[in-house]
matplotlib code that plots the C-alpha trace (Angstrom):
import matplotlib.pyplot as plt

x = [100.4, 100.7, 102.7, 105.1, 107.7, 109.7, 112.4, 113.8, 117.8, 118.7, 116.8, 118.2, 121.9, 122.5, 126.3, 124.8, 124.7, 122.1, 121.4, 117.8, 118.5, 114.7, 113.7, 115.6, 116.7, 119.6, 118.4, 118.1, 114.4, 115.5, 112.4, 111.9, 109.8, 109.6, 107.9, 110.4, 114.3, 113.9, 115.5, 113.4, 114.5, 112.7, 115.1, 116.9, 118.4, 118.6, 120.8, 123.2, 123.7, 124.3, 127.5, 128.4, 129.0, 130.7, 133.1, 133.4, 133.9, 137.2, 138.7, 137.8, 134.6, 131.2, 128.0, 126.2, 122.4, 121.2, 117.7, 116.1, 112.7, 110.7, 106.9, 105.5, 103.1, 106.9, 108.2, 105.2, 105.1, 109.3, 108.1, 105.4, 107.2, 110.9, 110.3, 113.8, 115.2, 113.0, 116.1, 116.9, 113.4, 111.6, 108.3, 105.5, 103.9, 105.6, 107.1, 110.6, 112.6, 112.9, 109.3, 109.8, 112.6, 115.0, 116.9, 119.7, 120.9, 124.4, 128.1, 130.9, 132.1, 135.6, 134.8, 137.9, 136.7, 133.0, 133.1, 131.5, 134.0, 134.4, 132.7, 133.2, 129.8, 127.6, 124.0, 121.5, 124.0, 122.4, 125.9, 127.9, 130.3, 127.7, 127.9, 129.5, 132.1, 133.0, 137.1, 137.6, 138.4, 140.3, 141.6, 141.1, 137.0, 137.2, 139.0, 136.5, 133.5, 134.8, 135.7, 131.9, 130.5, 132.3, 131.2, 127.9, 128.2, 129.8, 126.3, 124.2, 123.4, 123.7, 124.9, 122.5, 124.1, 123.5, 124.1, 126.8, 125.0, 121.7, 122.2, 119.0, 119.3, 119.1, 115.2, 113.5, 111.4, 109.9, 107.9, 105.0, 105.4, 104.1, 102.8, 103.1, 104.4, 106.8, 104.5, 102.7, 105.4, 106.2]
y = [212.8, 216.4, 217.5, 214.2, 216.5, 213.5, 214.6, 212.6, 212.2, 211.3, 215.1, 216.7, 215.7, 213.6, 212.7, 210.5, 207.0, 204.6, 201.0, 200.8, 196.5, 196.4, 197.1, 194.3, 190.4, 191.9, 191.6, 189.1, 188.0, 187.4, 189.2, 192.9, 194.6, 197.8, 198.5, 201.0, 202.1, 205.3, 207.2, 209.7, 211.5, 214.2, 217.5, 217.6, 214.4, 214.5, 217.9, 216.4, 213.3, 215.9, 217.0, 213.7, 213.1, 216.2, 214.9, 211.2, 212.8, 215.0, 211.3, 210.2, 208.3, 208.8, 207.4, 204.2, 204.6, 201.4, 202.0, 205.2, 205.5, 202.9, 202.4, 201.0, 198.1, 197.1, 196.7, 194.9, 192.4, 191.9, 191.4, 188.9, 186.9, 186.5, 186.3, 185.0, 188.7, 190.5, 191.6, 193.6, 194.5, 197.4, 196.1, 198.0, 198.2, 201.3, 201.6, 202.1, 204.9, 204.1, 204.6, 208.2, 209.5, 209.9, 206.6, 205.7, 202.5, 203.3, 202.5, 203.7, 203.4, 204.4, 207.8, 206.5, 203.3, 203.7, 200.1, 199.6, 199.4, 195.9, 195.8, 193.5, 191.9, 192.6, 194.4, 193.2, 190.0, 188.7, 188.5, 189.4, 191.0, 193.2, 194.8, 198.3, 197.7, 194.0, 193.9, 190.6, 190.5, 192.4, 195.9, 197.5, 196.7, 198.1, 200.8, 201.8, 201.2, 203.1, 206.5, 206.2, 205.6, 209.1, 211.0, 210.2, 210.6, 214.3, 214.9, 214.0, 210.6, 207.1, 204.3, 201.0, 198.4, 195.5, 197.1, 199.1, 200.3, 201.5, 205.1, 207.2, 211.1, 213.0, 214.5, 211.1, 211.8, 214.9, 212.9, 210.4, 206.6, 207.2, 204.5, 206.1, 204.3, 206.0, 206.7, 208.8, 211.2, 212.4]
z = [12.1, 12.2, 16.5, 16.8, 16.2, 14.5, 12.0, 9.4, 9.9, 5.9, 5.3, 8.6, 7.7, 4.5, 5.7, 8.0, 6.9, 7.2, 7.6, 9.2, 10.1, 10.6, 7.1, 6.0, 6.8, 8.7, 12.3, 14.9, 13.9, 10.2, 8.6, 8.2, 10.9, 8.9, 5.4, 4.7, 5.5, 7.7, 10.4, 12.5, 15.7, 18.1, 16.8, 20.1, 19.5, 15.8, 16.6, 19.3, 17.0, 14.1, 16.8, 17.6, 14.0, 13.5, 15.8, 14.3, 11.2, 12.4, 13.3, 9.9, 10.9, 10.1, 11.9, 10.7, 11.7, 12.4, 13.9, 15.6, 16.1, 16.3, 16.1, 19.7, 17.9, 17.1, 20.4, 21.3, 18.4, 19.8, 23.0, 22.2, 19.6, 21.4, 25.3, 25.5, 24.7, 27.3, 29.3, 25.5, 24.4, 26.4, 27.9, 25.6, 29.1, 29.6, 25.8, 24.9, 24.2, 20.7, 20.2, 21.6, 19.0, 21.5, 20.9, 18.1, 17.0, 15.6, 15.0, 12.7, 9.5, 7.7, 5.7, 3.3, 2.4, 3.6, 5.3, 8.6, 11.4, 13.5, 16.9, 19.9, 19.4, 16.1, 16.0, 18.0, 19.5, 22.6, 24.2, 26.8, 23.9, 23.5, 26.9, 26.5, 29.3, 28.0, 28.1, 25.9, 22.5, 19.7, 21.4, 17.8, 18.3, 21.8, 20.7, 17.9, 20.4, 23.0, 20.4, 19.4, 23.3, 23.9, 21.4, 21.9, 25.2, 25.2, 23.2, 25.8, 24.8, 27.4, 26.4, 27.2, 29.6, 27.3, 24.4, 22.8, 20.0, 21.5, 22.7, 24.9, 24.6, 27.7, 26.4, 26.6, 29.3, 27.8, 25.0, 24.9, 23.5, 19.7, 17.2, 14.1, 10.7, 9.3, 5.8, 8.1, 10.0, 7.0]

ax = plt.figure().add_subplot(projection="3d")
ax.plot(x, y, z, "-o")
ax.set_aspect("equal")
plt.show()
């Protein structure tokens, strides 16, 4: 689909790592939800996350892409299938800002060893440890989730309330829900 304006983040910056949970068993629904492992952002996104990398990567981290954009007959087959996650799946009512490019699913992993970093909560946890302000647990995992929620932030990115990982960019409001496979963007 020729104008979505969709870039793909392993072309736009290679250092970035990715492990698109969706395209695999590694999710919360068990079963892929995506015929192939991609990243896409709108470019004013992809270009802050590019920075916010930049400066995970002068601390010796590097970002873990986990999801970005996400096609909208997605959201909607989430929100049919598992009601009792509506307070963490966007209502496809209105669509999500996943299925504009302008969110991120991400956390950080050890450029020395190349191993994920621990968390409070995993990906996609229904849990309080998942909330970006939860105190409890190991201070190392705070400590790593806190480092990525500013970078991110410093880019122009929010953090979600129920979820550390997930991470809107400030353009979201600029572009329209799309429902494109990612076959197609390309």
């Amino acid at each position: 689909m020729a104008g979505h304006g969709l870039i793909d983040l392993a072309r736009f910056d290679p250092r970035l790592a990715l492990d698109i949970r969706y395209a695999g068993h590694d999710n919360f629904t068990g079963r892929p939800l995506y015929a192939e492992a991609a990243a896409w952002l709108q470019r004013e996104a992809a270009e802050d996350l590019r920075r916010a990398h930049e400066r995970a990567r002068a601390h010796g981290y590097g970002l873990l892409i986990l999801d970005a954009y996400r096609p909208w007959r997605v959201t909607r087959t989430l929100w049919q299938a598992y009601p009792q996650y509506r307070d963490f799946i966007a209502d496809p009512r209105t669509g999500s800002v996943h299925n504009r490019g302008c969110a991120v699913d991400v956390t950080l992993f050890d450029l020395a060893t190349g191993r994920e970093l621990a968390m409070p909560s995993g990906f996609d946890e229904f849990s309080e440890r998942a909330y970006p302000d939860y105190a409890g647990g190991d201070p190392s995992r705070l400590a790593h989730r806190d480092r990525l929620r500013t970078w991110m932030e410093e880019q122009g990115f929010t953090v979600h309330a129920r979820e550390w990982w997930h991470f809107d960019h400030r353009c979201w409001p600029r572009y329209p829900v799309l429902d494109v496979d990612f076959p197609d963007l390309a």
